[in-house]
Kinemage of the C-alpha trace (Angstrom):
@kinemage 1
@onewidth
@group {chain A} dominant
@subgroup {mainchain}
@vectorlist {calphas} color= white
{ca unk a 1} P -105.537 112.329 56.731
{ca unk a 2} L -106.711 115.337 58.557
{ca unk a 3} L -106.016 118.688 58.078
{ca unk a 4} L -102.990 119.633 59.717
{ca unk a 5} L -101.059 123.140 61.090
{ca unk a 6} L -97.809 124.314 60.925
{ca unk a 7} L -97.594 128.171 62.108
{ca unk a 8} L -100.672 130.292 59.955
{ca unk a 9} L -100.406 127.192 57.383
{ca unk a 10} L -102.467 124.121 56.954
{ca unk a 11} L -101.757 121.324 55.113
{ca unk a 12} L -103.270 117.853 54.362
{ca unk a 13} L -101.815 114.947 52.680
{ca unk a 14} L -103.724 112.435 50.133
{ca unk a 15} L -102.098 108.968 49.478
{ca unk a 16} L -103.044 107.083 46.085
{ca unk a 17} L -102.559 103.395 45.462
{ca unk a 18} L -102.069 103.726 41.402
{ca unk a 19} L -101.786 106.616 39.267
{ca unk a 20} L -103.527 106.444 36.580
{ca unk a 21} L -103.449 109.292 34.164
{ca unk a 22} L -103.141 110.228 30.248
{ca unk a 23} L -100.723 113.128 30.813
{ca unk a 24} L -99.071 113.952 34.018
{ca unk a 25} L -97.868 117.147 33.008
{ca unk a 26} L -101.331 118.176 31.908
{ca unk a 27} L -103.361 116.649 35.230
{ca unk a 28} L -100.900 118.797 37.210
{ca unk a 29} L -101.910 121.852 34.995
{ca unk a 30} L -105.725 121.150 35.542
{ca unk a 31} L -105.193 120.386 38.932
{ca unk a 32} L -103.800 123.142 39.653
{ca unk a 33} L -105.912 125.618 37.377
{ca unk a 34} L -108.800 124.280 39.479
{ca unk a 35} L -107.139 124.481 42.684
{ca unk a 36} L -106.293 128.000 42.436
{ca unk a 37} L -105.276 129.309 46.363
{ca unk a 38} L -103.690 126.215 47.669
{ca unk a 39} L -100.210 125.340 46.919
{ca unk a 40} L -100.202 121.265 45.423
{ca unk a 41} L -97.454 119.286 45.569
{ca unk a 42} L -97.894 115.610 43.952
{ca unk a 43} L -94.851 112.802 44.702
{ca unk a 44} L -94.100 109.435 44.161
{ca unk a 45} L -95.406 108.349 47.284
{ca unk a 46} L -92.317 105.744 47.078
{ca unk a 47} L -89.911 108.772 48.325
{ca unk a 48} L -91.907 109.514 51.445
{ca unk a 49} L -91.133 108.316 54.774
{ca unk a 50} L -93.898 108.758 56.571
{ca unk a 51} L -95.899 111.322 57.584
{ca unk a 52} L -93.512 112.881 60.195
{ca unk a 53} L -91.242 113.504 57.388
{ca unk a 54} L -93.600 115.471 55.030
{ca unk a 55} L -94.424 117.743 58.571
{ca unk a 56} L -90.933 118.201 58.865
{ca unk a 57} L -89.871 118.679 55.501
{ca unk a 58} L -92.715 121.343 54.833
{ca unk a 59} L -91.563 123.025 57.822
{ca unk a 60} L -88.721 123.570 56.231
{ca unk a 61} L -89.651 124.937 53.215
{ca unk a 62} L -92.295 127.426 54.998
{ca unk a 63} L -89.767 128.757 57.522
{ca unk a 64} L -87.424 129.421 54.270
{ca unk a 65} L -90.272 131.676 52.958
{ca unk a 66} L -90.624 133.280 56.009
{ca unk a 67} L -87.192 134.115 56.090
{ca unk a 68} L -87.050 134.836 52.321
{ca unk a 69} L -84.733 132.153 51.945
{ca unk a 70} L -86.368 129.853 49.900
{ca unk a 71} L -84.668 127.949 47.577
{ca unk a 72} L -86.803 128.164 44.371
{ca unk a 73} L -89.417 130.198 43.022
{ca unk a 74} L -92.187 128.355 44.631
{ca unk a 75} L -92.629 126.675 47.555
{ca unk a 76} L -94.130 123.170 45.534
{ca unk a 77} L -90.982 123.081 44.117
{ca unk a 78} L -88.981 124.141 47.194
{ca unk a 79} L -90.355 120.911 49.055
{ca unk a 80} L -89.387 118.964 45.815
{ca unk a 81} L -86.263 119.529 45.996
{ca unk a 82} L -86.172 118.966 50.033
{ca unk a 83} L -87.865 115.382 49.297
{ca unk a 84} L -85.759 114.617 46.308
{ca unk a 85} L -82.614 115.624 48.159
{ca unk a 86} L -81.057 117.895 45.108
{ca unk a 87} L -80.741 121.564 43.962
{ca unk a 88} L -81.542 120.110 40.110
{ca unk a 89} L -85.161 120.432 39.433
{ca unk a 90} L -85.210 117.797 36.496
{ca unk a 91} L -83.627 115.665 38.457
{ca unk a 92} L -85.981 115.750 41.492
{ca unk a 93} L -88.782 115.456 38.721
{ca unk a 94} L -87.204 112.589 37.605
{ca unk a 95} L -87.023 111.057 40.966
{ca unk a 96} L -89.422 112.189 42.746
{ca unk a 97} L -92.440 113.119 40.593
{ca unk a 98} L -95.505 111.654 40.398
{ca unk a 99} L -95.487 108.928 37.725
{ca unk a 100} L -98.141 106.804 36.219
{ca unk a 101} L -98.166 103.154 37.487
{ca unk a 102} L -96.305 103.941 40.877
{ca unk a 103} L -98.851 105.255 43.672
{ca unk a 104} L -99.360 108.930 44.675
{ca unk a 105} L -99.085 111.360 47.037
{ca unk a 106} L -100.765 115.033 47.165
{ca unk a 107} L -99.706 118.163 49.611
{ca unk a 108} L -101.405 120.544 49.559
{ca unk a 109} L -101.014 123.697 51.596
{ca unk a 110} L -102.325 127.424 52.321
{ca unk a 111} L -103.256 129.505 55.297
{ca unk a 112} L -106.918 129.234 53.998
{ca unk a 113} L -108.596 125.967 55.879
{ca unk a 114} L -111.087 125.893 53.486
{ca unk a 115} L -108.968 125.629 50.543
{ca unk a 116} L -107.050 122.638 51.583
{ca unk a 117} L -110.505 121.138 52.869
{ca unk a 118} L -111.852 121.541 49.211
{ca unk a 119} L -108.345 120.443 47.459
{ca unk a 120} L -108.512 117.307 49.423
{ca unk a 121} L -111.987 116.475 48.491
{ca unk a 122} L -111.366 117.100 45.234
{ca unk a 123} L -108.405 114.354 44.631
{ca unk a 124} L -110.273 111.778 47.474
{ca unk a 125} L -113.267 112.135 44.635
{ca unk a 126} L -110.733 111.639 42.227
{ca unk a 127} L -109.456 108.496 42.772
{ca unk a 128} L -111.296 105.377 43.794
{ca unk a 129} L -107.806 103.658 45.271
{ca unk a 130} L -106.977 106.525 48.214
{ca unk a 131} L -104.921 105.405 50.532
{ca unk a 132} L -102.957 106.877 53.281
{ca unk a 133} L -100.931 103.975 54.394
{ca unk a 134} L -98.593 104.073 51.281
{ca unk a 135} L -97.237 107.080 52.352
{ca unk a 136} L -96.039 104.981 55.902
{ca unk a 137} L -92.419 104.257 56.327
{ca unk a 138} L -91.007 101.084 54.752
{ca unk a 139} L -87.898 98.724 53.950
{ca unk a 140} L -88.513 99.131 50.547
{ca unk a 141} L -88.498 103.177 51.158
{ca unk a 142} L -85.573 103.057 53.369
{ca unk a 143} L -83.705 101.424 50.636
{ca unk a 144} L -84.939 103.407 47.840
{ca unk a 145} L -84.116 106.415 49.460
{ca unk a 146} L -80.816 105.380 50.560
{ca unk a 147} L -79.753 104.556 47.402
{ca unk a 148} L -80.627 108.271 46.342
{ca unk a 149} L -78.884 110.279 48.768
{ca unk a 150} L -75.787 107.384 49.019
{ca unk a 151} L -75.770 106.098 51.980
{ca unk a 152} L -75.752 102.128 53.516
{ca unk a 153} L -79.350 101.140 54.061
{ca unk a 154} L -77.918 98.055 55.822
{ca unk a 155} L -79.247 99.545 59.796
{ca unk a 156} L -77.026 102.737 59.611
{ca unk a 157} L -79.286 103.671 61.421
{ca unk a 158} L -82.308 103.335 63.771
{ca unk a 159} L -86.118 103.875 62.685
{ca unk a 160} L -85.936 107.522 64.563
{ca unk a 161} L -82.549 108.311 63.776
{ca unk a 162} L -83.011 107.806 59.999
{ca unk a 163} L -85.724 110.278 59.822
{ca unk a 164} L -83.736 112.970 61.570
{ca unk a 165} L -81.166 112.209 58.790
{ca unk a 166} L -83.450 112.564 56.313
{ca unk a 167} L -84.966 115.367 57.911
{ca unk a 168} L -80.956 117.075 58.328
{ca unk a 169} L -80.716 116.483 54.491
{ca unk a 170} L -83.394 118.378 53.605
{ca unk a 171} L -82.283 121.520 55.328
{ca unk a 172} L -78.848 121.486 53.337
{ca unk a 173} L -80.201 121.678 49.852
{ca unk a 174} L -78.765 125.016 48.570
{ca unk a 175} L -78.200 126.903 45.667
């Protein structure tokens, strides 16, 4: 995916097919000890609707920082919790973390270009299996996520209309 703008911030988005890592806990740690300047967030790419809902959701989250409403201490965990649909970090760790075995997805974000050119480099050199099309929009999503936030996946609701929702969602996590 390209590199992307929202306001002073740019973002880019890597999808992975497989995880495959010793210690998550500790790969986020490097990651982010070597990525120093760009904020990283890394999902379960099975909890992301698309790309439009990523934009969205990260809207979200930066607006809250400009407003100095933000819901946790840092925005990677702020747009956790959007994705994930709760106020509970562990459980939006638990759901929507990256996890070894299930494919990937990285965000990364700062108002440096460069940064988030380099951070995306960096994890496409990474993995051999990139691939941006399991972050696309699917039954199997729309059902997974469904179940999380409790609602019928059974055509509630249209394509476009089901994004908004999850989009509306996001914006009421609270303390």
């Amino acid at each position: 995916m390209r590199i992307c703008l929202i306001g002073d911030t740019f973002y880019s988005i890597v999808g992975v097919q497989k995880i495959k890592v010793k210690n998550i806990g500790e790969f986020l740690e490097d990651l982010r000890n070597v990525l120093r300047g760009v904020s990283i967030q890394a999902l379960d790419a099975n909890i992301v609707y698309g790309i439009e809902h990523i934009h969205e959701v990260l809207k979200i989250t930066l607006e809250a920082i400009n407003r100095k409403i933000i819901f946790a201490n840092k925005a990677e965990i702020d747009l956790l919790l959007r994705l994930s649909y709760t106020n509970q970090i562990s459980m939006a760790v638990k759901y929507g973390g990256l996890k070894n075995g299930s494919p990937g997805c990285f965000i990364f974000f700062s108002k440096d270009k460069t940064m988030v050119a380099q951070a995306k480099s960096y994890i496409e050199n990474m993995f051999s299996d990139k691939d941006n099309t399991i972050i696309n929009a699917s039954t199997i999503k729309r059902k997974m996520i469904s179940e999380q936030i409790g609602i019928s996946s059974n055509k509630l609701f249209d394509e476009q209309t089901f994004i908004r929702y999850l989009i509306e969602r996001a914006c009421l996590i609270m303390k």
